[in-house]
C-alpha positions in Angstrom: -15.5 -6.1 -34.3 -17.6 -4.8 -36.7 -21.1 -3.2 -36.9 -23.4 -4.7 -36.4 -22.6 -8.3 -36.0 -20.8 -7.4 -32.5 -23.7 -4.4 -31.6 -27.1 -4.6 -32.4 -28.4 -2.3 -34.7 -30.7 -0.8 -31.6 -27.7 -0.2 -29.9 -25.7 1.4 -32.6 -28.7 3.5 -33.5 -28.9 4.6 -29.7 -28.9 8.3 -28.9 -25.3 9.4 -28.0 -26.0 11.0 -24.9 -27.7 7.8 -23.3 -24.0 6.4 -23.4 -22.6 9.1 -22.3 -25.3 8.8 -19.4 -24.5 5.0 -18.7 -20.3 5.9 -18.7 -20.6 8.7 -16.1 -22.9 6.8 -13.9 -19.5 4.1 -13.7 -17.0 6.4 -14.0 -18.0 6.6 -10.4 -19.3 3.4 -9.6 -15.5 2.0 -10.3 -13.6 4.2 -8.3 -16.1 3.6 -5.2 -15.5 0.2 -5.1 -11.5 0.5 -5.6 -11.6 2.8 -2.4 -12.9 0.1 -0.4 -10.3 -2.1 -2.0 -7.7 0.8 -0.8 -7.4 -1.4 2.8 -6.4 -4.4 1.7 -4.5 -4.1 -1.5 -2.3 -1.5 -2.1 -2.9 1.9 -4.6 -1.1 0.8 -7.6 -2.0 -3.3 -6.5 -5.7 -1.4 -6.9 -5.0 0.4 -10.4 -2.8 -2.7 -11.6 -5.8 -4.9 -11.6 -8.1 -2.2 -12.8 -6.1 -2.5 -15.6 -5.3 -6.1 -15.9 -8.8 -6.7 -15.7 -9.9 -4.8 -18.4 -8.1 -5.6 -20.8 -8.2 -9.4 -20.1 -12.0 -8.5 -21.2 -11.0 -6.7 -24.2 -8.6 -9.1 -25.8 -11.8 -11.6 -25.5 -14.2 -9.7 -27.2 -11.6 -7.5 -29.8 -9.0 -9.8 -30.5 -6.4 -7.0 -30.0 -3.4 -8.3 -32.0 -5.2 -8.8 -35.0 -6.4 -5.0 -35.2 -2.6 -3.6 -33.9 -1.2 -6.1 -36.8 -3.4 -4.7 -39.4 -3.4 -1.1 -38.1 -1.1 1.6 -40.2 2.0 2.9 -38.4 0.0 6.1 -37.6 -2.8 4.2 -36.3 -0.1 2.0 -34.3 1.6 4.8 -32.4 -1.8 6.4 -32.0 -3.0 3.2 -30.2 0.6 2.9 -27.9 0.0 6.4 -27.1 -3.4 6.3 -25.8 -2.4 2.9 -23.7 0.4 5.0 -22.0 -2.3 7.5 -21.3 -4.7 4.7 -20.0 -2.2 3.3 -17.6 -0.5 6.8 -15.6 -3.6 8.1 -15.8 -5.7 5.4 -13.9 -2.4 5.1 -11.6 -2.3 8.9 -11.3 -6.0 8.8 -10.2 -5.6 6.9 -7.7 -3.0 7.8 -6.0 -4.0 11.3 -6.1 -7.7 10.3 -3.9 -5.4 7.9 -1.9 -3.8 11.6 -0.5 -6.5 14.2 -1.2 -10.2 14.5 -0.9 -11.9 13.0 -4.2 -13.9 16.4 -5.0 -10.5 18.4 -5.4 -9.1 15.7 -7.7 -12.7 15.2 -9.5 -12.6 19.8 -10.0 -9.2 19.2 -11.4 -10.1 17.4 -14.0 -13.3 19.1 -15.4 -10.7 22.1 -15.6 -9.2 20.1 -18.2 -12.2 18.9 -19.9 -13.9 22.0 -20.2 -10.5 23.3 -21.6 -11.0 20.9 -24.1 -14.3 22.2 -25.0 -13.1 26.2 -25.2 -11.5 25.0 -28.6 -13.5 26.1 -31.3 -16.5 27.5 -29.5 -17.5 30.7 -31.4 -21.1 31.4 -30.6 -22.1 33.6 -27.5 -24.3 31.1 -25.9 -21.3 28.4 -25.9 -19.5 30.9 -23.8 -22.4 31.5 -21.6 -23.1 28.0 -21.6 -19.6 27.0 -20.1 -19.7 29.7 -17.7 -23.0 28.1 -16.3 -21.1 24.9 -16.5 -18.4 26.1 -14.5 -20.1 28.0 -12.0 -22.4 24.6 -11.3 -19.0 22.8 -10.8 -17.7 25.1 -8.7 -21.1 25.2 -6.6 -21.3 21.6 -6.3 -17.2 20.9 -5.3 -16.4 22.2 -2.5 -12.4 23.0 -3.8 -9.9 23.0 -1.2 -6.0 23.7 -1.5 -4.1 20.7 0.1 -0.4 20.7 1.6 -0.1 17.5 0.2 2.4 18.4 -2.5 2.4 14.9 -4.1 -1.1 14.3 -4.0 -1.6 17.6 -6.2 0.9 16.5 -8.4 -0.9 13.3 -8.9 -3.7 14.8 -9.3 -2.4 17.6 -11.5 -0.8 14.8 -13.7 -4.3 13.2 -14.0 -6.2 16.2 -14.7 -3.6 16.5 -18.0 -3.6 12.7 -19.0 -7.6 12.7 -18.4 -7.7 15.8 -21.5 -5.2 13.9 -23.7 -7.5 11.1 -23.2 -10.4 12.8 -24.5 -8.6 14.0 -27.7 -7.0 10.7 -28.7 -10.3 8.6 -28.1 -12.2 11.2 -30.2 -9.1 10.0 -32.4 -9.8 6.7 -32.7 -13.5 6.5 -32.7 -14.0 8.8 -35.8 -13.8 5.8 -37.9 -17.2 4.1 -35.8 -17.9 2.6 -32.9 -17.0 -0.8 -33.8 -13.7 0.1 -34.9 -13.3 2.6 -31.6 -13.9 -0.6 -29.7 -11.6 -3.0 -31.4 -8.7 -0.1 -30.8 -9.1 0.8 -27.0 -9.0 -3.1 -27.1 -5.5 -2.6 -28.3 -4.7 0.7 -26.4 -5.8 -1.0 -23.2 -3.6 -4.3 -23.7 -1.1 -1.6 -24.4 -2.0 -0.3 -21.1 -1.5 -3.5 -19.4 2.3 -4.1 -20.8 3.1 -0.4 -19.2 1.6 -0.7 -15.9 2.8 -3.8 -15.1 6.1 -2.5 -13.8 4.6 0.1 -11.7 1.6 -1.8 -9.9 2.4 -5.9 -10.5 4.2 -5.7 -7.0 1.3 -4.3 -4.9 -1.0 -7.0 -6.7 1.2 -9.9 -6.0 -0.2 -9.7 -2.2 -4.1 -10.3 -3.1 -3.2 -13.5 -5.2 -3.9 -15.5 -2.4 -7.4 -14.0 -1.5 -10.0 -15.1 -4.1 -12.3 -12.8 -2.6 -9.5 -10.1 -3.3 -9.0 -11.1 -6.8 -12.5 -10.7 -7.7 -13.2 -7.6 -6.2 -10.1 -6.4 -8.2 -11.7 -7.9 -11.2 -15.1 -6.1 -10.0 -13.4 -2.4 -10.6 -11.6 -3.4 -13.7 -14.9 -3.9 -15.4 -17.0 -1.0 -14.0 -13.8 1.5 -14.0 -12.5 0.6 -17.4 -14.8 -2.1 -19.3 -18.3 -0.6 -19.4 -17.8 3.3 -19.1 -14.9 3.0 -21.7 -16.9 1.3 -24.7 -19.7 3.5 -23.7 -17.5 6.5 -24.3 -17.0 4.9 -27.8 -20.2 4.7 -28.5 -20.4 8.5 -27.5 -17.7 9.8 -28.9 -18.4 8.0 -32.5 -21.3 10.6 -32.6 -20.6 13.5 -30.6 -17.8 16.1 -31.5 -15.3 16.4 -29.3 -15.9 19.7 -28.1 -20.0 18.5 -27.4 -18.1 15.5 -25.2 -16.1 17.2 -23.0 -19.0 19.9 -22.1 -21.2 17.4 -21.5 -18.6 16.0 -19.0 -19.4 18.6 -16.8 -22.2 16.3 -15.6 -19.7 13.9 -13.9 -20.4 16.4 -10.7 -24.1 15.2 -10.7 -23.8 11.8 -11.3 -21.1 11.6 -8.4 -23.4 13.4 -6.4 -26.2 10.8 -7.1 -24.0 7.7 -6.4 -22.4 9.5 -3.4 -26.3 9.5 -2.0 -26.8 5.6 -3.1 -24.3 3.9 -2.6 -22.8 5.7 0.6 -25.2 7.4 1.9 -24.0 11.3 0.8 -27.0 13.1 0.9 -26.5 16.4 -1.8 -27.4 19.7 0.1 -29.4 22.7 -1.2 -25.9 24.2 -2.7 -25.4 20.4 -4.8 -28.5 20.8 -5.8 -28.1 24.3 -7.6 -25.0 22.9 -8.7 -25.9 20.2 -10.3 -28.8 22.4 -12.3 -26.3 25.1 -13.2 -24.4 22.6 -14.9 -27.5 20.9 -16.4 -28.0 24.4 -17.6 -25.4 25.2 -19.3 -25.5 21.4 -21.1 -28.9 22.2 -22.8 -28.2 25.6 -24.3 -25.3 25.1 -24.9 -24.0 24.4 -29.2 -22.4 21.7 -30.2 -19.2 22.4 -32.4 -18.3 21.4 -35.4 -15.2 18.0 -34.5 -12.0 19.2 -34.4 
């Protein structure tokens, strides 16, 4: 897939940040619809078909085993890696909001994000930057310790995949967006061998229920097809520190989606949060890629 017979050139000369806008609006929109899906298929059914789904699309539009044959040995076990990391960590996700509330998994992992964006930031604003970030976070979350040993382990496991996910897609796009694309194609098919073992049982059960299989097929695209390539498109531009600030707006657009799509009206305290956070965005200075 190469630039810019597969993109046009308006949409590879696109600002970053209006990708990065599109893939935070359905990070969200995905894992509302699977929690309506929780009732009648099972977690890792759920997370099985996210999956499946996906990269059923991506092996249509990247032909995956053409780029993994042609791909260097380094660029091989770069791709299997990141297709482990695609598969526990949508399977970790979910199980974790399956046991605790969504805004304590969600505060989990900017912790890790922003981690990622504490490497290499040298200037004084950066610092003050991500302590506006933070703070907005922590305004707009209402954080809550759970007894729920397992579901913080899930959700601690996430929080740690969702970082390693960040540094080995800045990995892959640095070469373009084209050629970020054609590898998650790869990493997700990868991602599809792995999970099969843990979520192909719970699946089985919906085969029978079109209605199921669509609405399985439904998340896979907004959860893993659209927000994914759009964090290609990103990523191909940004540095990886300027990404995973910038992911501290994933509060905000939750926020907004928790208001239209089920009715969560943000109160005076989301509000500031969700301008602290937009604060600490704007004055904040990218880094240079590491």
């Amino acid at each position: 897939m190469k630039l810019p017979t597969a993109f046009p050139s308006r949409i590879s000369a696109a600002p970053p940040h209006l990708w990065f806008v599109v893939s935070a609006i359905f990070h969200y929109l995905g894992p509302s619809f699977a929690v309506l899906l929780f009732e009648q298929i099972d977690v890792l059914g759920v997370a099985w078909f996210r999956i499946a789904s996906a990269a059923v699309v991506f092996a249509f539009l990247t032909k995956p085993w053409q780029t993994f044959r042609s791909a260097d040995q380094r660029t091989k076990i770069l791709l299997l890696l990141l297709g482990a990391c695609l598969a526990l960590m949508n399977s970790a996700f979910y199980l974790a909001i399956d046991r605790l509330p969504l805004s304590l998994v969600a505060t989990m992992e900017f912790v890790g994000t922003i981690a990622v964006a504490l490497f290499g930031l040298k200037a004084m604003r950066n610092y003050i930057a991500l302590a506006l970030a933070v703070a907005g976070v922590m305004t707009l979350i209402d954080v809550r310790w759970s007894n729920d040993l397992w579901g913080l382990s899930f959700a601690v496991l996430n929080a740690l995949l969702f970082m390693t996910y960040i540094i080995l897609g800045h990995r892959i796009s640095q070469q373009g967006a084209g050629e970020g694309v054609e590898r998650l194609g790869v990493a997700m098919a990868a991602a599809f061998i792995f999970v099969m073992p843990i979520g192909i049982e719970d699946a089985i059960a919906a085969f029978a229920h079109p209605i199921l299989i669509l609405a399985g097929i439904g998340v896979g695209i907004s959860s893993s097809v659209v927000p994914y390539v759009c964090d290609q498109l990103a990523m191909s531009k940004l540095s990886r520190n300027a990404y995973a600030l910038l992911l501290a707006l994933l509060p905000a657009t939750a926020t907004l989606i928790g208001a239209i799509v089920l009715s969560q009206i943000p109160t005076v305290r989301d509000i500031c949060g969700i301008l602290l956070v937009m604060a600490g965005v704007a004055l904040h200075k990218p880094a240079e890629s590491i």
